[in-house]
N, C-alpha and C positions, 0 to 999 in steps of 0.2 A: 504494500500500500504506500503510496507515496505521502510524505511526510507534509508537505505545503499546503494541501487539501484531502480533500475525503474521497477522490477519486481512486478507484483501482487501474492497474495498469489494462488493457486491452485482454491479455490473457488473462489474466487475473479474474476479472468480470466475466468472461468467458466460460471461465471452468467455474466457478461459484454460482453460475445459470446452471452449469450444466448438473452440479451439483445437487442442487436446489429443483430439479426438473426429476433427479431419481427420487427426492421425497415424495412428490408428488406421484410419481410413477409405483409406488411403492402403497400410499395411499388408496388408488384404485385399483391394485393387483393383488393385496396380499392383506387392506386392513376394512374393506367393508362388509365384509361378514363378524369383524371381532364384536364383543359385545357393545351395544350403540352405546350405556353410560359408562364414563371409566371407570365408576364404582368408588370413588372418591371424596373426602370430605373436605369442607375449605382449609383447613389448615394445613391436607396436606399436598392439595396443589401449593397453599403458597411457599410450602417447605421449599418443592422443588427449585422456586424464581427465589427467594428470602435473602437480600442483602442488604448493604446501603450503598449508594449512590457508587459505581466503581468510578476509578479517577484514570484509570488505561482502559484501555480496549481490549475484547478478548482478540483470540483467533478466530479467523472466521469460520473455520473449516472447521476447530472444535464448536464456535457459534450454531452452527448449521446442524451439529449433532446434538448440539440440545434440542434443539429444534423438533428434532426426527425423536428423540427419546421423550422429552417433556411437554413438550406443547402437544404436538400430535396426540401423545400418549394421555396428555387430559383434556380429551376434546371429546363432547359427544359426536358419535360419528352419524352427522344427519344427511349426510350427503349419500350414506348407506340405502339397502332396501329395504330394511326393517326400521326406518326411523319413521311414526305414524303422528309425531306431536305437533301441535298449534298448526300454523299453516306456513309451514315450512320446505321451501322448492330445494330439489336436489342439486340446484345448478347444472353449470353443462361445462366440458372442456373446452371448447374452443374461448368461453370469456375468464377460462385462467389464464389463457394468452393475453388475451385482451388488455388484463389489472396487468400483467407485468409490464403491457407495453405501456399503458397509460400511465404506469408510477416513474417509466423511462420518461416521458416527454411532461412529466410533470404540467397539462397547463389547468392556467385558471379562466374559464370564461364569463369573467364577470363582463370584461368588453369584448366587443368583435375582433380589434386590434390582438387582444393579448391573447388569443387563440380562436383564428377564423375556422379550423376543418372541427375543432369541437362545437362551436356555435350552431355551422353547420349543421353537421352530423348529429345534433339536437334536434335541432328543428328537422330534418327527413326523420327522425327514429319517431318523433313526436305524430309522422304523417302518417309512417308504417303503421306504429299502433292504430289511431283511429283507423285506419281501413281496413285491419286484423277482427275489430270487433265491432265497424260498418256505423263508425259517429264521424260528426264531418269533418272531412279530411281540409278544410278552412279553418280548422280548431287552431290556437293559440295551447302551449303548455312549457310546462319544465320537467326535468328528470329531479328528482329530490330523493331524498335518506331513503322515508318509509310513507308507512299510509298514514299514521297517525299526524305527522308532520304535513302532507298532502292535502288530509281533509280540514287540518287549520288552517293552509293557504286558501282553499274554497270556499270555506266559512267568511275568512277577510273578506274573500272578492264579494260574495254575495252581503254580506254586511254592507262593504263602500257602496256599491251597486242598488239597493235597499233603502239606505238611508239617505237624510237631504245630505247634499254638500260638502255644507258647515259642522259636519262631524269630525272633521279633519283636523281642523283648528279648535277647535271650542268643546270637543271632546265628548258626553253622551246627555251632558249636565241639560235638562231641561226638555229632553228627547220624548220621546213615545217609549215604552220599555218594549223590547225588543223578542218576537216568540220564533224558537226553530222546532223544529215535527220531524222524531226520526219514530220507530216502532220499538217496542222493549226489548228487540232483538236489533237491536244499533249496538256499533262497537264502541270501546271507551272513548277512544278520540274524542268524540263530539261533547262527554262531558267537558273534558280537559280544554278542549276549542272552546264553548262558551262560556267557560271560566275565567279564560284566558283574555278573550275578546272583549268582557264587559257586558254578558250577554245575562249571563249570570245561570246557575245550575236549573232554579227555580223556574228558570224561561226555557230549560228542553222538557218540551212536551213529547214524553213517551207513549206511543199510543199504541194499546192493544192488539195483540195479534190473532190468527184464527189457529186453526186446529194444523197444518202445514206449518206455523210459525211466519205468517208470513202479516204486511201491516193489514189492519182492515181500512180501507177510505173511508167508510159509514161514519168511524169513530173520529176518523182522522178530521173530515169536515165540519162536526159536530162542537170539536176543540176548536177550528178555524174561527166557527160564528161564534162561539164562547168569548175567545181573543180578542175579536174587534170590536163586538158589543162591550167588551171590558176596558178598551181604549186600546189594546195593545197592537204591536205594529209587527205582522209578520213577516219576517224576510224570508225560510229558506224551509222549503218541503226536502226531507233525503229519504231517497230511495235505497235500497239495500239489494246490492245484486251477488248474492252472494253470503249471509250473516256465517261470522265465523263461527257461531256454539251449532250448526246445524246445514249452513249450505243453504237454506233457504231464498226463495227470489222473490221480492216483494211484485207483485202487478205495477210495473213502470207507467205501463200506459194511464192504466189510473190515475197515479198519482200526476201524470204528466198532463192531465186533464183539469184538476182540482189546480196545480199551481197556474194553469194556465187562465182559470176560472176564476180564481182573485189575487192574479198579478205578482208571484210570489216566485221567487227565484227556486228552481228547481236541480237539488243536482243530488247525483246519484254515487254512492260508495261501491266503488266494482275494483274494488283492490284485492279481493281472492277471486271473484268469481270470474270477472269480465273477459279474460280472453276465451273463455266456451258459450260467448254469442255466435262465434265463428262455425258453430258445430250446427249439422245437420239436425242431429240427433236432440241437444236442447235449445236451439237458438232461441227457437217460441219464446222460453223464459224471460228472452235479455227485449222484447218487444217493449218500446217506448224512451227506453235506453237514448236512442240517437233525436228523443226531444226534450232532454236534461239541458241546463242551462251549463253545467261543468261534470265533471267525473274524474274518478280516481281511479286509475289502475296501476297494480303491482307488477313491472316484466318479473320481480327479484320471486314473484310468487308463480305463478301458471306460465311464466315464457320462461320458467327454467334460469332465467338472471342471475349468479350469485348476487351476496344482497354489497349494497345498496342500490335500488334502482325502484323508484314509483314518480308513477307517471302523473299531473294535474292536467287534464285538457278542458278550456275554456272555448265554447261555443264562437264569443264573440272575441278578437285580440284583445279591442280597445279597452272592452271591460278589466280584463288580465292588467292588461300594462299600466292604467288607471287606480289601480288598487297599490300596485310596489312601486311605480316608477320615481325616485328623487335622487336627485342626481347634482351632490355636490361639485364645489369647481377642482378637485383634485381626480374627481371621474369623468370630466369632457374630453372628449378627444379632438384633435383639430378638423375632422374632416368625419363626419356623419352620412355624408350622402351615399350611393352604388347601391341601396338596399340596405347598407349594416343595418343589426339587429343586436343591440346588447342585450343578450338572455339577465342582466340585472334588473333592466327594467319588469321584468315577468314574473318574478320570483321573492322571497325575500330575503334568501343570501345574497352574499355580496360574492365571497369565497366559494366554490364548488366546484369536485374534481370533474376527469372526464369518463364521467359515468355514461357519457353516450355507444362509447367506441364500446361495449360490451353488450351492451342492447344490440347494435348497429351491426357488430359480427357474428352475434346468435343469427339476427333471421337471416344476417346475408347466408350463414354457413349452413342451418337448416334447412329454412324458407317453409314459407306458411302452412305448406299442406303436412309437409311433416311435426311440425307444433301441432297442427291442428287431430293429427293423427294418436300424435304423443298422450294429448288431452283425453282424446276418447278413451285410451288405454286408462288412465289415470279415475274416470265415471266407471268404468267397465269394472277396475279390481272392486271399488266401491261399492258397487251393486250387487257382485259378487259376493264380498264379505257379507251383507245385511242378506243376503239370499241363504247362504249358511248359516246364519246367527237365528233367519226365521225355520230352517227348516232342523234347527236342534232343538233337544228337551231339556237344554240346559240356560240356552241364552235367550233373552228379549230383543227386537229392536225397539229405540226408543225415541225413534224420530224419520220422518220422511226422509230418504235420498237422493234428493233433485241432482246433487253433483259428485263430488268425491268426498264428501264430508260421510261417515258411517257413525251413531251414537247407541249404544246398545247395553246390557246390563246381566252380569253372570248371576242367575239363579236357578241350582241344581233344584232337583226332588222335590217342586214347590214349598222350598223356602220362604220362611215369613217373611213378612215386608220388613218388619224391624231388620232381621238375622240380612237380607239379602243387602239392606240399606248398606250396614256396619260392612257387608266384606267389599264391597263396590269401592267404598270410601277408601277404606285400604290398598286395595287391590293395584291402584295406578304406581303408588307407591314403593308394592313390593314388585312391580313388574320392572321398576326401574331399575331397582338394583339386582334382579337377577340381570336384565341384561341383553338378551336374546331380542328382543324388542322396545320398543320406546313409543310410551303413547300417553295420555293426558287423561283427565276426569273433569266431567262436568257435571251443569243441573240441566235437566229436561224436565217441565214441569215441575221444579221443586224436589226434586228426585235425581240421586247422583248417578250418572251414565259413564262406561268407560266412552271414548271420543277418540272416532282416527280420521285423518287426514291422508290421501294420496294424494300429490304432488311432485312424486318422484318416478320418473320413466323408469330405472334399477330394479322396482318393487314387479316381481314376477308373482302368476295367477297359484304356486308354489307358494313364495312368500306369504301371499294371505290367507291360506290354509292352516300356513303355522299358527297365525295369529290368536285363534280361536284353542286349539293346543295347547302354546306359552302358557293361557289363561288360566284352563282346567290344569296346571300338571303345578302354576305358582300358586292358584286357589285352594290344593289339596295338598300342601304343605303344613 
C-alpha cells in the first residue's frame, strides 16, 4: 500500500478483488444451505469485532479473512433458500457487481454536473419501473434507502400539494388539522410519517378491513364525511398493494374513485407487492394502481435488488420537485440549460449513492419477462405451502394468499386454543435457533400465526416441503 495515500498499487487492488470475489464465491457455493441464524448472542458477535479505536492498519489479506470467518460467519444467511422472514429479496449476482463498481466511481448525484450517467440512469430505471408495473411512464421519482423512508417522501409531497401555500413559511399554526386514511393493515411508516410531518398520530385514520384483510371504502367514506363535517382537511387516501402481515390488495380502483370524489391526493404503498401487476396470473389485483396520484415501490424487495433501492414515483414532476426543491447559492451551477435535471430537487437528500446502476443492470441483465417469470415462481411456492398446511391434520391457514405472503398456525390432535396459542408464540423463536429455516410470527385476527414470505428465486418447491417438517420435528421437542 502506498504510504502518501490510501490507494493500493494496481496489483494490489487486483488481487484483493480477486480475493474478495472467492468470499463471495464461497458464499453461494458452499454456505447457503448452512443454518440461516448463526445461533448467536450479542455479546458474542461483539467479542468477535471488540476493541478500541486501532491507531495502524491491519493487513489486508488477514483483513479479508476476518471477513470470511467473522462477519460472514455472523450473518443471517437471507440470501439462502430457507430464509422465509419479513419481506426480505434474495438479491441477484449481477448487482454485487454492480455495488462494487458503484463504490469504484464513488459519485454523488445531488447535481447533474457531479455525476451525469447516475442522474441519468435514475431517471431511465425510474421509467423501467413504471412500465414493469404499467403506471405512467411520465412519472417523476427517486431511488431512496427503503419504503418506510419513500412513503415519508409521498406523504411531504401530498401534504405540500394539499395544503395552501403559506405552509411553507408560517408552518401549520392556524391551518385546518390535517386527516390521512390508510386500512388497519397499513404498515408503520405512515404512523412514523405523520408524526413526523405534523400530521399528528390522532389524524391517521385507520379504517377497517373485510374478511380478505383488505380496506372496506363503505367505512372509508363514512370517516371522509365525519372529517369534513368536523372541519378537518383531508389530504391523502393510501392504498395498500401488497400489506406486509398478509399480502393482501386493497381495491385500488375504489379507493381511486373516492379520492377522486373529494379531491384528495391518492397514493398507493406497492413496496412488496407492486412488481406482480406485471403478472398475468394477478395483475387484476394491482387495477386502479396507474390512477394513484404517487406510489412506492421496493426493486430491493420483488426485482431481487440487494437492499438499498425503493422506488417514489410521482404522477405529476412539478408536484415532486415542488415539495424538495431549495436550492442554496453553494448548489447553483453555472449553466442549467441541455435538459439537466438535479435529482436534489426530487428528493430530500442532498447526499445519495449510485443506487441506480444496480437496479439498471438487474433488468438490463435479466429483462422483464424473466423477473416476471421469477415472481410467479415466488406466488407459486406460496400457494403451495398454504395448499399443504390446508390439506394436513396438523396445520391451519390463517389468512388468504393473494401473493407470496403464507400465515398459518401448528395445531396437532385438536389442541386447545389456549395450548395451541402458547406453542405458536414460541414456536418462531425456537425455529430460529435450530436453524434449518428462518421465518417470523404474527397476529391474524388477534391470534399468533407463524408468517412466510417468498421472495427469493433459491427457494425450491423441495425447500417448502421442508418447511412444514422443521415445524413438526422443533414442535415435538
Amino acid at each position: 500500500m502506498a504510504e502518501k495515500n490510501l490507494d493500493f498499487t494496481p496489483d494490489e487492488i487486483q488481487g484483493y478483488i480477486r480475493r474478495a470475489g472467492e468470499i463471495v464465491r464461497e458464499i453461494y457455493s458452499e454456505k447457503l444451505n448452512r443454518r440461516v441464524f448463526p445461533g448467536m448472542e450479542p455479546d458474542e458477535v461483539m467479542a468477535k469485532f471488540a476493541e478500541n479505536l486501532p491507531e495502524e492498519g491491519m493487513d489486508i489479506e488477514n483483513l479479508l479473512g476476518k471477513v470470511r470467518t467473522d462477519v460472514v460467519g455472523a450473518a443471517t444467511m437471507s440470501v439462502g433458500p430457507h430464509y422465509y422472514g419479513y419481506i426480505t429479496g434474495g438479491g441477484n449476482q449481477v448487482a454485487i457487481l454492480a455495488e462494487m463498481l458503484s463504490a469504484a466511481l464513488n459519485q454523488n448525484n445531488l447535481k447533474w454536473h457531479s455525476s451525469p450517467v447516475s442522474t441519468e440512469l435514475e431517471k431511465l430505471v425510474i421509467r423501467w419501473v413504471c412500465q414493469f408495473i404499467g403506471y405512467s411512464d411520465g412519472a417523476a421519482g427517486a431511488i431512496l434507502d427503503g419504503g418506510s423512508t419513500a412513503n415519508f417522501n409521498c406523504l411531504a409531497v401530498a401534504r405540500k400539494n394539499m395544503m395552501p401555500e403559506g405552509m411553507s413559511r408560517k408552518g401549520l399554526t392556524g391551518m385546518k388539522p390535517m386527516t390521512v386514511y390508510v386500512s388497519g393493515e397499513g404498515h408503520s411508516s405512515f404512523d412514523k410519517a405523520v408524526d413526523m410531518l405534523g400530521i399528528g398520530l390522532d389524524h391517521l385514520r385507520k379504517i377497517p378491513v373485510d374478511d380478505r384483510f383488505r380496506i372496506r371504502p363503505a367505512k372509508l367514506i363514512v370517516q371522509i364525511e365525519r372529517d369534513l363535517k368536523d372541519g378537518f382537511q383531508p389530504v391523502c387516501i393510501i392504498g395498500i398493494a401488497g400489506t406486509t402481515n398478509s399480502g393482501a390488495v386493497d381495491d385500488l380502483n375504489a379507493l381511486a374513485e373516492i379520492a377522486k370524489e373529494y379531491g384528495i391526493w391518492y397514493h398507493v404503498d406497492a413496496a412488496y407487492g407492486g412488481p406482480a401487476a406485471a403478472l398475468e396470473s394477478v395483475g387484476h389485483l394491482f387495477r386502479g394502481m396507474e390512477k394513484a396520484d404517487s406510489v412506492v415501490i421496493n426493486p430491493h424487495k420483488w426485482l431481487y435488488v440487494p437492499f438499498e433501492a425503493a422506488c417514489i414515483l410521482v404522477k405529476e414532476p412539478e408536484k415532486l420537485r415542488k415539495t424538495f426543491s431549495l436550492i442554496p447559492d453553494y448548489l447553483r451551477s453555472n449553466d442549467d440549460s441541455g435538459g439537466r435535471i438535479d435529482l436534489m430537487e426530487y428528493q430530500l437528500p442532498l447526499t445519495k449513492s449510485f443506487k441506480a446502476l444496480k437496479v439498471w443492470m438487474t433488468l438490463k441483465a435479466y429483462g422483464a419477462r424473466r423477473l416476471r417469470e421469477t415472481i410467479q415462481g415466488d406466488i407459486d411456492n406460496a400457494q403451495y405451502l398454504a395448499e399443504l398446511a390446508e390439506e394436513s391434520d396438523d396445520f391451519e391457514l390463517m389468512a388468504p394468499v393473494p401473493l407470496s405472503i403464507a400465515c398459518f398456525r401448528y395445531r396437532p390432535d385438536e389442541m386447545s386454543e389456549e395450548d395451541a396459542e402458547n406453542l405458536n408464540r414460541k414456536l418462531a423463536h425456537a425455529i430460529e435457533q435450530d436453524g434449518r429455516i428462518f421465518l417470523t410470527a404474527t397476529k391474524i385476527n388477534g391470534i399468533t400465526a407463524l408468517r412466510t414470505c417468498f421472495i427469493n428465486p433459491r427457494t425450491t418447491k423441495k425447500d417448502v416441503e421442508q418447511i412444514l417438517e422443521v415445524i413438526r420435528d422443533v414442535a415435538g421437542r
